[in-house]
DRENVOGU-552830 format. One record per residue (C-alpha): x, y, z; residue in one letter. Coordinates in pm, whole numbers. Layout:
c1|c2|c3|r
X|Y|Z|A
...
***
This chain:
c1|c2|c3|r
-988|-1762|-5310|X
-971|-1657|-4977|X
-641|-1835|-4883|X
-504|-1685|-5184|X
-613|-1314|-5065|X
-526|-1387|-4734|X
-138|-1466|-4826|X
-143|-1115|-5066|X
-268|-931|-4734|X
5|-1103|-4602|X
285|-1027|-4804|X
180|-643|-4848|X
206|-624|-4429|X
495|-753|-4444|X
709|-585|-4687|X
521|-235|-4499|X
632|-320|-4171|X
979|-363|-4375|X
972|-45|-4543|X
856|123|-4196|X
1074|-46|-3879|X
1366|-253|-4137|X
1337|-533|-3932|X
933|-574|-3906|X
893|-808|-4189|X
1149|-1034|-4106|X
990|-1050|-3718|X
656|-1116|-3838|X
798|-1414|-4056|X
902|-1525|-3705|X
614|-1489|-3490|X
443|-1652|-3780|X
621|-1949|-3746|X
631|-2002|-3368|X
262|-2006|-3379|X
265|-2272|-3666|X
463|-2478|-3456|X
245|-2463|-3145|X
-95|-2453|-3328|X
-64|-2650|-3653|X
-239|-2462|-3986|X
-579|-2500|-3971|X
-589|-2616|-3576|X
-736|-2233|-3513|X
-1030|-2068|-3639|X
-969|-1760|-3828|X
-1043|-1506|-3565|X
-852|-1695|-3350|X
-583|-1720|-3571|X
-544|-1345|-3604|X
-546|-1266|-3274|X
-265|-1546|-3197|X
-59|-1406|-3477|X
-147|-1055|-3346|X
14|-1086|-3035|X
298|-1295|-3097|X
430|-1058|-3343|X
371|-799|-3133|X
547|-944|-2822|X
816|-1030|-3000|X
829|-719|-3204|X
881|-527|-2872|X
1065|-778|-2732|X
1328|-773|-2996|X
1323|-389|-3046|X
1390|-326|-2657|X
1623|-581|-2578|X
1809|-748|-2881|X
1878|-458|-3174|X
2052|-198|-2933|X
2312|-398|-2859|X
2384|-550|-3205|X
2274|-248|-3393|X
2596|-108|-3139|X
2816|-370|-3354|X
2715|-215|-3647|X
2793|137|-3498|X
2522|264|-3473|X
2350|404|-3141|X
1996|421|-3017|X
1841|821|-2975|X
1665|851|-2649|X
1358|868|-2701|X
1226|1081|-2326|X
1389|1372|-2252|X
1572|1341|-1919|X
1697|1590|-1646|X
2045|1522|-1770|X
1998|1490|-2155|X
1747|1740|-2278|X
1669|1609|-2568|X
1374|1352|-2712|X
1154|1198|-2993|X
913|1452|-3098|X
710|1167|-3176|X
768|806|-2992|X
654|643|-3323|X
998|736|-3443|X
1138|508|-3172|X
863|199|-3212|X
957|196|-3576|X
1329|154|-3529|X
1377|527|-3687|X
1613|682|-3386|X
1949|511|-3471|X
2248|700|-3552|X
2608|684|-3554|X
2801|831|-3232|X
2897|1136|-3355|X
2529|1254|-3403|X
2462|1112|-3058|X
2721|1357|-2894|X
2661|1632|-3090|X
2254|1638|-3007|X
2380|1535|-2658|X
2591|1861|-2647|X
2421|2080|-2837|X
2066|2024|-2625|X
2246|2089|-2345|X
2410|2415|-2420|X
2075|2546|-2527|X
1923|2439|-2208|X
2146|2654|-2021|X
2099|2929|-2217|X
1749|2939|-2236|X
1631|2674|-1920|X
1370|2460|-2002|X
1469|2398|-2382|X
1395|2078|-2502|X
1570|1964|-2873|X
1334|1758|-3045|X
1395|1498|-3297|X
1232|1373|-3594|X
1311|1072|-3806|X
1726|965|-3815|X
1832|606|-3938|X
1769|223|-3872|X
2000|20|-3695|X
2145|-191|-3975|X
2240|-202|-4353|X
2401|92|-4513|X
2216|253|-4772|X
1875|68|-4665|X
1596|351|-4758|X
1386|521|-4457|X
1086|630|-4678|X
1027|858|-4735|X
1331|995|-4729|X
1576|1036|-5002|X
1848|1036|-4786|X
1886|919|-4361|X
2034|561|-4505|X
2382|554|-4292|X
2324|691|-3931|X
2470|1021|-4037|X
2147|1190|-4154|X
1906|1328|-3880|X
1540|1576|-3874|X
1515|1824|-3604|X
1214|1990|-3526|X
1169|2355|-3455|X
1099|2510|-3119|X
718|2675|-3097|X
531|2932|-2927|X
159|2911|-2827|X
-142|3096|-2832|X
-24|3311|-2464|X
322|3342|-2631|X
484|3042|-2399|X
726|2825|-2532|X
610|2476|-2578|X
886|2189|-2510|X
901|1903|-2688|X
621|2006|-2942|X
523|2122|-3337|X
227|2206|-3524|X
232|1846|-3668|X
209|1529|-3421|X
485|1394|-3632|X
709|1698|-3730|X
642|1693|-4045|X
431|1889|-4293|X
347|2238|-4088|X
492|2438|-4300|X
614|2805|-4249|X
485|3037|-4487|X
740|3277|-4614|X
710|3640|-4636|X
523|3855|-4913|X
847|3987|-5002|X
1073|3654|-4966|X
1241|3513|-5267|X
1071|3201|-5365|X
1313|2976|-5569|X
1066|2692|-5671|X
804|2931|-5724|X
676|2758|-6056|X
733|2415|-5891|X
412|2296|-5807|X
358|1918|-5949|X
300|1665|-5780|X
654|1496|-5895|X
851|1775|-5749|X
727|1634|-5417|X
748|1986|-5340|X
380|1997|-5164|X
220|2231|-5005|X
-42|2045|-4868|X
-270|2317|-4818|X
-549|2152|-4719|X
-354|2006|-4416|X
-261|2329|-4282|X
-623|2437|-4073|X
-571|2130|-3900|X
-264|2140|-3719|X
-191|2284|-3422|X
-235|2733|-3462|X
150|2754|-3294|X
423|3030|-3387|X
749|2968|-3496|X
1013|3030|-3150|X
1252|3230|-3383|X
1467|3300|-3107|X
1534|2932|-3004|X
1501|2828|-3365|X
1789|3088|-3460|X
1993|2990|-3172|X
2008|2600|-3249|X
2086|2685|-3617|X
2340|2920|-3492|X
2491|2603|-3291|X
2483|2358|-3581|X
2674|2575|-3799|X
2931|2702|-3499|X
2998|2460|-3330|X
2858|2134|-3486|X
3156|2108|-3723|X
3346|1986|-3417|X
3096|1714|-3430|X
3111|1610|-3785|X
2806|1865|-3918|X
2865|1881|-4279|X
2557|2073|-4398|X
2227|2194|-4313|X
1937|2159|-4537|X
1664|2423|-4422|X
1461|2674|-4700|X
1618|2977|-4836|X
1338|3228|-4686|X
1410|3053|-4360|X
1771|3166|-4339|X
1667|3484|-4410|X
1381|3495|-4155|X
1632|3379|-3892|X
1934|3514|-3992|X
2136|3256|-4005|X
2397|3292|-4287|X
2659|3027|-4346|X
2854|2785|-4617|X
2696|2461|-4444|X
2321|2593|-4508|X
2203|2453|-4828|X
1894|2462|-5032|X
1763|2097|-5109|X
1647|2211|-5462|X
1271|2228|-5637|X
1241|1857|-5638|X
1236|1712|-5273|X
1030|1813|-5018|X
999|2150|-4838|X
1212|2188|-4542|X
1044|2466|-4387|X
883|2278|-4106|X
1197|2128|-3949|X
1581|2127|-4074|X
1792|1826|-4190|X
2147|1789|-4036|X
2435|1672|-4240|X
2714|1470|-4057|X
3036|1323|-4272|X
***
């Protein structure tokens, strides 16, 4: 009975880690059979058997990540993110869980345009950092990034917004939420809500307001926030930007007006706590 539970545990790690990183599962398969080879089944005791398994996986994991799917995932065309910002390239992971899970890979064009377009903002308002959110994995075309509907070819990528804190200082490189995600902006009294009688939980439209007291008390940076949409929709066409996904009383708030900026609809998740860029 135990064996048998053991292998389910098993199996539901590793089709996670292959839902979460793409390559994950297939790694642990890997790890788990260099240590059969050294320590036959059975040789181990079962704590020590976890911890063996433990740490293989996870040296290879990083091992593998760092050194081996760059390059190949390069073959494939696709390029790793940076994931520090850098004197020179001002940009980053918001999070660097997007990095350890393989989520920062993107085709070249999205490279040069965040390259570009972090830079420009830099120099017009020093000290700007462009933060990024999830992207794509390095291989397979049309492999899913939960939970995402889309980001499944490199062309798809989250950025964060810019915030303000408490003192009204701008805050590089961070958001309400640790991972981007889910600190929403609230839209005006007066703003036109088109999902307004969305509210199940199939619409994954949620608000998740019981979230909301816990994350960080930041302000939106409207200026910075305006000025990067401005960019994306100016000059990221040059790049291959094919449309922005942000919500409608966001647009408004901003005032940013243009054919790229799209509403996602009332049954995918809100996109008022970061935007999704388009690339064809």
């Amino acid at each position: 009975m135990l064996r048998a539970l053991g292998w389910l545990l098993y199996i539901i790690v590793l089709l996670a880690l292959t839902a979460l990183t793409q390559v994950g599962g297939a790694i642990l398969m890997f790890s788990t059979l260099i240590v059969w080879s050294i320590f036959p089944v059975g040789r181990l005791g079962r704590i020590k058997a976890l911890l063996s398994h433990t740490f293989a996986f996870a040296a290879l994991y990083c091992a593998i990540c760092l050194l081996l799917i760059p390059p190949v995932a390069q073959i494939n065309g696709r390029v790793a993110l940076q994931c520090l910002p850098t004197a020179r390239q001002v940009y980053g992971a918001l999070n660097p869980l997007s990095c350890l899970l393989n989520r920062h890979y993107v085709v070249p064009e999205v490279e040069a345009a965040l390259m570009r377009m972090s830079k420009e903002l830099s120099v017009a308002q020093p000290g700007t950092v462009v933060a990024y959110l999830d992207a794509g994995f390095p291989f397979v075309e049309g492999f899913p990034l939960l939970p995402h509907l889309s980001h499944r070819d490199g062309r798809d990528i989250d950025l964060a917004y810019f915030y303000l804190g408490g003192s009204g200082r701008y805050l590089p490189g961070e958001a309400r939420s640790p991972i981007g995600y889910f600190g929403f902006e609230q839209p005006a009294a007066d703003a036109k809500l088109p999902c307004a009688q969305e509210t199940g939980f199939k619409t994954l439209r949620w608000d998740l307001a019981w979230l909301q007291p816990y994350l960080a008390p930041y302000t939106l940076d409207d200026m910075r926030t305006a000025e990067m949409l401005t960019w994306l929709v100016l000059e990221g066409p040059t790049y291959g930007v094919s449309g922005l996904i942000i919500e409608p009383h966001m647009g408004e708030r901003l005032g940013v007006h243009s054919k790229l900026i799209r509403f996602q609809g009332c049954k995918a998740a809100r996109h008022d706590d970061h935007v999704h860029v388009d690339f064809d």
